[in-house]
MARZA-699946 format. One record per atom (N, C-alpha, C, O): x, y, z; residue in one letter. Coordinates in steps of 0.2 Angstrom, whole numbers, plus 5000, padded with zeros to 4 digits. Atoms other than C-alpha are relative to their C-alpha. Layout:
XYZA;...
***
This chain:
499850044995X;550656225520X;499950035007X;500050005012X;500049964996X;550356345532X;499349995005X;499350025010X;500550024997X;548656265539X;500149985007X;499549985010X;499950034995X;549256195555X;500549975004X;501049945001X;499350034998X;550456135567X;499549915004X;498949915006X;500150054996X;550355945574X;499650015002X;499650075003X;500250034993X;549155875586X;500550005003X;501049975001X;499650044996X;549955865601X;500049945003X;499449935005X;499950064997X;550355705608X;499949974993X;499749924993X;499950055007X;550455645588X;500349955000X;500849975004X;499750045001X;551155495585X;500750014998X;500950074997X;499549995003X;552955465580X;499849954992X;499349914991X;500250065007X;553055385562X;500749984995X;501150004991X;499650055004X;554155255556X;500249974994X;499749964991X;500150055006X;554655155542X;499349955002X;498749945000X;500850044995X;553455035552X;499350024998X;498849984997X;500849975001X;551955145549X;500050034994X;499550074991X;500149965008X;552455205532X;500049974995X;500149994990X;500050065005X;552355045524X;500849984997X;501049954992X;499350055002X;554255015525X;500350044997X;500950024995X;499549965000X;554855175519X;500150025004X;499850025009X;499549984995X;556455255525X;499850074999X;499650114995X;500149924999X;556355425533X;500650034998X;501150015000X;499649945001X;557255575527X;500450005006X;500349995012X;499750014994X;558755595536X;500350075004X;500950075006X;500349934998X;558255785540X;499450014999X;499250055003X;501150014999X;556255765538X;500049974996X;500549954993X;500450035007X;555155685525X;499250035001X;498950035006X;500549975003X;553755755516X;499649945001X;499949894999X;500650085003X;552155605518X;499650024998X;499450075002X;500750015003X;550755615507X;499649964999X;499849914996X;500650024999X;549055555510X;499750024994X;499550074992X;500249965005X;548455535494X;499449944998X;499449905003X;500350045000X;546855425486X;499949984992X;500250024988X;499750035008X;546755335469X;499950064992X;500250054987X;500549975003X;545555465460X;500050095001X;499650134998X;500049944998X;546255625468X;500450024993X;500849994990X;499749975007X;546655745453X;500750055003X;501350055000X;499549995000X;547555845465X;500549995004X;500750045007X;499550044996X;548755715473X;500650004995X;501249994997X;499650025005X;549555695457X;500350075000X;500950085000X;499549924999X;550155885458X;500449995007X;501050025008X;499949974993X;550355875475X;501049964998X;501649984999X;499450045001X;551655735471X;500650024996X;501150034999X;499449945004X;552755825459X;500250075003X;500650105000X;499849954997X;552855955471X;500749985003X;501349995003X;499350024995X;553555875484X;500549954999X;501049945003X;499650045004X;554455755474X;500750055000X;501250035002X;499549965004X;555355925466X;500350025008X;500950025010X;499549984995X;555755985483X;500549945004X;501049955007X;499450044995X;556455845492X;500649974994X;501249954995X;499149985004X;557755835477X;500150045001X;500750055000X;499549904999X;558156025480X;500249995007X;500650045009X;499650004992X;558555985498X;500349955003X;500049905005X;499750044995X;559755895505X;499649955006X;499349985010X;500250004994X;559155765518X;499249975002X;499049935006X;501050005000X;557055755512X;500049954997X;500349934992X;500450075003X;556155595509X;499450034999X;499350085003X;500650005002X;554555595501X;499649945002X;499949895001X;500450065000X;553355465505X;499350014999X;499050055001X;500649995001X;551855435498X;499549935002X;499549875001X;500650084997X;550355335507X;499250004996X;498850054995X;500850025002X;548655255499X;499850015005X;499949975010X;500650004995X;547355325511X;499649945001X;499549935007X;500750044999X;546055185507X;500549915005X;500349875010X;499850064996X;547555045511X;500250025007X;500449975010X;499749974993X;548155145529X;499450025003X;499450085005X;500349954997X;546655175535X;499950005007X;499550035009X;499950014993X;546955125553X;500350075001X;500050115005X;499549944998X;548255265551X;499650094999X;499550145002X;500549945000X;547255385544X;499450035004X;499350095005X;500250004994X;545955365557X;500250045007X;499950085011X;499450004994X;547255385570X;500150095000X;500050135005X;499849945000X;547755545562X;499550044999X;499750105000X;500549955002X;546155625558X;500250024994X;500150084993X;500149985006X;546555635541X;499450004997X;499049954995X;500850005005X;544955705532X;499950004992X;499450014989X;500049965009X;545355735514X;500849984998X;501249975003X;499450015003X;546855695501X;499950054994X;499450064991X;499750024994X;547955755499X;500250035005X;500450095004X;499549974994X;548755785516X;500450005000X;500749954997X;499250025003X;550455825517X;500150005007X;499650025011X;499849984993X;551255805535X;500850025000X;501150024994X;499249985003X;553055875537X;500449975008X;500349995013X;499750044996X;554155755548X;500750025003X;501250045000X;499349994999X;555755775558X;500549955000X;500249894999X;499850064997X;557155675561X;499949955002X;500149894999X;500350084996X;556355565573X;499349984997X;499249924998X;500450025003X;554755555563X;499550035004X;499049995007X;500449984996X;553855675573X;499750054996X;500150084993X;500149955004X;552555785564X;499950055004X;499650065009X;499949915000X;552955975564X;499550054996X;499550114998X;500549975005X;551756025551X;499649964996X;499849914993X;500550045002X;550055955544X;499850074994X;499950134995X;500349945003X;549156035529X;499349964995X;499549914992X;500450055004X;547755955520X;499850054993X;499850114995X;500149985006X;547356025499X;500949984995X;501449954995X;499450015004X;548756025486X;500350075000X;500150124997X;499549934999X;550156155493X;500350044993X;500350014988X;499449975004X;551456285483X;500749975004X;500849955009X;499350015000X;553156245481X;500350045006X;500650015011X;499749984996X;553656375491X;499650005008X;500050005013X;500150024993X;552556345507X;500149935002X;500049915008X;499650064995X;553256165508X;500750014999X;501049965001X;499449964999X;554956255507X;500050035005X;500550025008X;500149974995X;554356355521X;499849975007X;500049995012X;499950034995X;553756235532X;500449925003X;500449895008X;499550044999X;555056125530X;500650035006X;501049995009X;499549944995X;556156265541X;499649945006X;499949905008X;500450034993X;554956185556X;500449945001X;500549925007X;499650064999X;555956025552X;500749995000X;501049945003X;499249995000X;557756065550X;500450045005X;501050045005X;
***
């Protein structure tokens, strides 16, 4: 997870832009994933297992091919993307591949 901090000037991200899920209410993990990715289905039990071991973390997971306004927007090149979100829905951390456990542990520090 260690690939990268935000664009600046990134958007905020809401329930509104996440298809109506609710944000963590100390960050949320989003995964950008697509129907056919072998390793989104990892990616997703990852950050599943972490946002139950912490207090606070939502998970969200988005269909690439149906957001792709959003993905555009973000310059999402590949799935899956993890973004790591704050409170306000602001991203602190971007990473595109299928992370460890312990680097979405670590970049979750950027959000809490």
């Amino acid at each position: 997870m260690g690939e990268g901090t935000a664009p600046s000037g990134a958007p905020r991200l809401g329930p509104e832009r996440l298809g109506g899920a609710p944000l963590g209410e100390r960050a949320t993990l989003v995964q950008f994933s697509s129907a056919f990715c072998q390793p989104c289905r990892a990616t997703r039990r990852t950050l599943a297992e972490v946002a139950a071991m912490v207090p606070g973390v939502g998970h969200v997971e988005i269909d690439a091919e149906e957001h792709l306004a959003l993905v555009r927007e973000l310059g999402i090149a590949r799935t899956p993307t993890v973004l790591v979100l704050d409170a306000e829905g602001r991203i602190v951390r971007r990473a595109a591949g299928q992370p460890r456990r312990a680097d979405v542990i670590a970049a979750l520090g950027r959000a809490l």
